[in-house]
N, C-alpha and C positions, 0 to 999 in steps of 0.2 A: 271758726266763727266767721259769717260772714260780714261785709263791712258793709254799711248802708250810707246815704248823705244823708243832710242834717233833718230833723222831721219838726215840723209842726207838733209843739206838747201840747197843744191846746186841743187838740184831736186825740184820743187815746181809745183803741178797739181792745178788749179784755176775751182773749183763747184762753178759755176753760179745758183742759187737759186732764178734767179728770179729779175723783173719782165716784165712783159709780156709791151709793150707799155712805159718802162721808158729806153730806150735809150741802151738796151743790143747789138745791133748792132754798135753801135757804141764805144763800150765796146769792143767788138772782133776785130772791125779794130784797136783801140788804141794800142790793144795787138798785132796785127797783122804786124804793124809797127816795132816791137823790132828782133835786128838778132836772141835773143836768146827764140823764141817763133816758137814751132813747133803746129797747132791744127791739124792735120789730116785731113780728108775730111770731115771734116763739123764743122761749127758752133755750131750744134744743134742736138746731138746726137739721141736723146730723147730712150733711154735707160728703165730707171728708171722710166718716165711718164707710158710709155705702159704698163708696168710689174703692177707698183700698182695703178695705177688709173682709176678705170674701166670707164669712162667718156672719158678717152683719150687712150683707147684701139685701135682704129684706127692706133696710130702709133708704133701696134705690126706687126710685119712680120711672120705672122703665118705658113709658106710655107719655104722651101730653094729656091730661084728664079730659073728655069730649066733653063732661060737662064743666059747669066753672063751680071747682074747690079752689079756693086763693091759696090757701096754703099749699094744696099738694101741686099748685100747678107753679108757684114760687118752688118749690122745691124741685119740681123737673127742671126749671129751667137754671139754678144755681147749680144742678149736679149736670147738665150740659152745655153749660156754654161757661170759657174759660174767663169768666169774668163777669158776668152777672150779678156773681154772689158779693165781687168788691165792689162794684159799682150801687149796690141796693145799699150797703153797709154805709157808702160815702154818702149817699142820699139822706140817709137819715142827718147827718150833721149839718146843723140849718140854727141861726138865733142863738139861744145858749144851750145848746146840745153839744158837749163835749164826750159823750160818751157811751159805747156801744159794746153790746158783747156776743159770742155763743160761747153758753152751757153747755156743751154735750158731755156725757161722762166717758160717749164709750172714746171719744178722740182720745184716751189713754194709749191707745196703742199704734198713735202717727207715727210715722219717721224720718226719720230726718229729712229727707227730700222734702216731702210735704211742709213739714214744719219753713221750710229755707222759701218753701212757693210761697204759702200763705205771707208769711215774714214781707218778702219781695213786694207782693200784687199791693200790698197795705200802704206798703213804702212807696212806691210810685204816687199812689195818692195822699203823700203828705201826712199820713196816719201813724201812728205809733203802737206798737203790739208790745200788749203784756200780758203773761202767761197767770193762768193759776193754778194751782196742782192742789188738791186737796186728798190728804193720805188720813187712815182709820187703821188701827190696830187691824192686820191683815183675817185673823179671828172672828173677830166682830165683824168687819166689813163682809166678809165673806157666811155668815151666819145671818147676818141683816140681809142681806142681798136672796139668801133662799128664804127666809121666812115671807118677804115681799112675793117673792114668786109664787110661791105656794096660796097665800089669801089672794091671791092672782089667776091663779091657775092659768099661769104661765111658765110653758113647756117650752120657747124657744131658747134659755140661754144654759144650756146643760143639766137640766134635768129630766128626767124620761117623763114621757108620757103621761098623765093618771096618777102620778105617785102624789102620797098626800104624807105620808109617815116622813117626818122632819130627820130625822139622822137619814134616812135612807138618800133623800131628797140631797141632805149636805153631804153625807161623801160620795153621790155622782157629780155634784158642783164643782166642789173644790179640785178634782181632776180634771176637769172639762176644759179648752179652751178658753171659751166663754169665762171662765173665772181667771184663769191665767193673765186675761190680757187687763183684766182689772182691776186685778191685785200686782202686780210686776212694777209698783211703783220708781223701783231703782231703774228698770228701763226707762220710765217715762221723764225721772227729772234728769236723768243722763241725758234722753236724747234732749229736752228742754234746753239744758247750760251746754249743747253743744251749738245749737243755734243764736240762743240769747244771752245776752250777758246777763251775768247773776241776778244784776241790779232790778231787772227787767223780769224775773222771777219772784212769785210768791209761792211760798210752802206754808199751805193751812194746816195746819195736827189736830183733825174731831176733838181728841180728847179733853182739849185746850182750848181753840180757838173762840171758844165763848166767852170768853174771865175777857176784863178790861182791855188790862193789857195787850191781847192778843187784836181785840176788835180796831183798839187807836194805831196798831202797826199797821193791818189790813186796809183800813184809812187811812191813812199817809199814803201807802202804794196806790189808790187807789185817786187819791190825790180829791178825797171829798170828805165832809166835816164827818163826825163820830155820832152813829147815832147811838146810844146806851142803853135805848130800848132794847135792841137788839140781844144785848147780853142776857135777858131772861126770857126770852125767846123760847117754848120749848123746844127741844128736839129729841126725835124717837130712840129710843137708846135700845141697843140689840140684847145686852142682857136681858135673860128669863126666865125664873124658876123653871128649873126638869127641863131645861135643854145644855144640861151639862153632859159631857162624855170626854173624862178624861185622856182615855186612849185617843178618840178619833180628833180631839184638838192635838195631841202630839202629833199624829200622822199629820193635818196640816200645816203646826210648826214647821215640823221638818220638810213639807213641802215647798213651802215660802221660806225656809232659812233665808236665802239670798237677799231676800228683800228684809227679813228683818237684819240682817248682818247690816246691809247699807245703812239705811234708818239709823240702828243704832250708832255707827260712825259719823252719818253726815249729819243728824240731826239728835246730838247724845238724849235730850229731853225724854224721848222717846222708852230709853231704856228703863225709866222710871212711869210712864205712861202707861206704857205696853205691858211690862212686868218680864 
């Protein structure tokens, strides 16, 4: 882990690390609700995805836009110039703005390097990084994740073409890349506490993270009052009549084993969660 000098807590930037279908939206409005929470224009920077992962190179801005889009032209210039994107972040902290974040889900699968850059460029400016990880029964997350797609008729993250028929749709998913790198939780809080200290880490559990008690810890870390509203908040839940298939949820248990073997070690809750 690397060692940093002492930082400004009064500055605190929050790297969403994920994950994709476990309730990260509702994560930014929670934050969104506080006076002393500035994000910028967007939830979802996605920065960092385009740069290193060539599967999600789509959302590089390869061009300066000739006309003026503020977002996409903020965003070519945060994915080329090696500092842009800290420096727009520090700008926001002005009065009582203590606090700043990116949501992105697919930044699940940074590594380490990255994480030690972003970490660094934060630290220079006095700023304080804290992680979030938000993990979903790997089943459900990955079953939410193609149903979106599908009422989307969106074909880029592993799913072919045209296909409308939901099993068919989920097991080209769940073998795809694209689901791998979103589901691989145990890599992502691995690589997390190999950069940050623990302390400096949050792990949200879908299943849970709604009930009180879950919301007043997330608030602590987050070092801003409880709102309570939130806990009845709805949120979309993947269960659904006749979209059961006993076989092909074993085939993706046993594809994600690894990541439920972790879970259920590092966070035993789970094993009762999860089932």
């Amino acid at each position: 882990m690397t060692s940093t000098k002492s930082l400004d807590s009064c500055k605190t930037f929050i790297l969403g690390l994920g994950n994709q279908k476990c309730a990260t939206t509702w994560l930014y409005q929670y934050l969104s609700k506080n006076s002393c929470f500035e994000g910028g224009f967007a939830k979802e920077y996605h920065i960092w995805d385009a740069l290193d992962i060539p599967i999600l190179q789509k959302n590089l801005v390869t061009s300066r836009p000739k006309k003026h889009f503020e977002r996409r032209e903020m965003r070519y210039k945060m994915q080329h110039s090696s500092d842009f994107y800290f420096d727009y972040f520090q700008s926001l902290y002005k009065d009582s703005i203590t606090l700043s974040a990116d949501i992105t889900p697919s930044y699940s699968s940074l590594k380490i390097p990255r994480l030690k850059y972003i970490k660094s460029k934060f630290c220079e400016r006095d700023i304080d990084v804290k992680v979030i990880i938000l993990i979903r029964n790997p089943i459900n997350r990955i079953k939410s994740a193609v149903r979106y797609n599908l009422d989307r008729h969106n074909y880029d993250e592993g799913i072919e073409l045209g296909e409308t028929d939901f099993y068919c749709a989920l097991n080209q998913y769940y073998q795809s890349e694209h689901c791998r790198i979103r589901t691989s939780y145990n890599e992502t809080i691995a690589n997390a506490y190999e950069v940050f200290d623990e302390s400096k880490v949050y792990i949200g559990i879908y299943e849970n993270m709604f009930e009180v008690s879950e919301l007043e810890k997330l608030s602590q870390f987050l070092q801003v009052p409880v709102n309570h509203s939130f806990v009845s908040v709805g949120v979309n839940k993947t269960e659904k009549k006749g979209e059961e298939d006993s076989s092909l949820d074993m085939e993706i248990r046993s594809a994600y084993a690894d990541v439920y073997e972790y879970c259920y070690a590092k966070f035993p809750v789970t094993r009762d969660l999860w089932g």
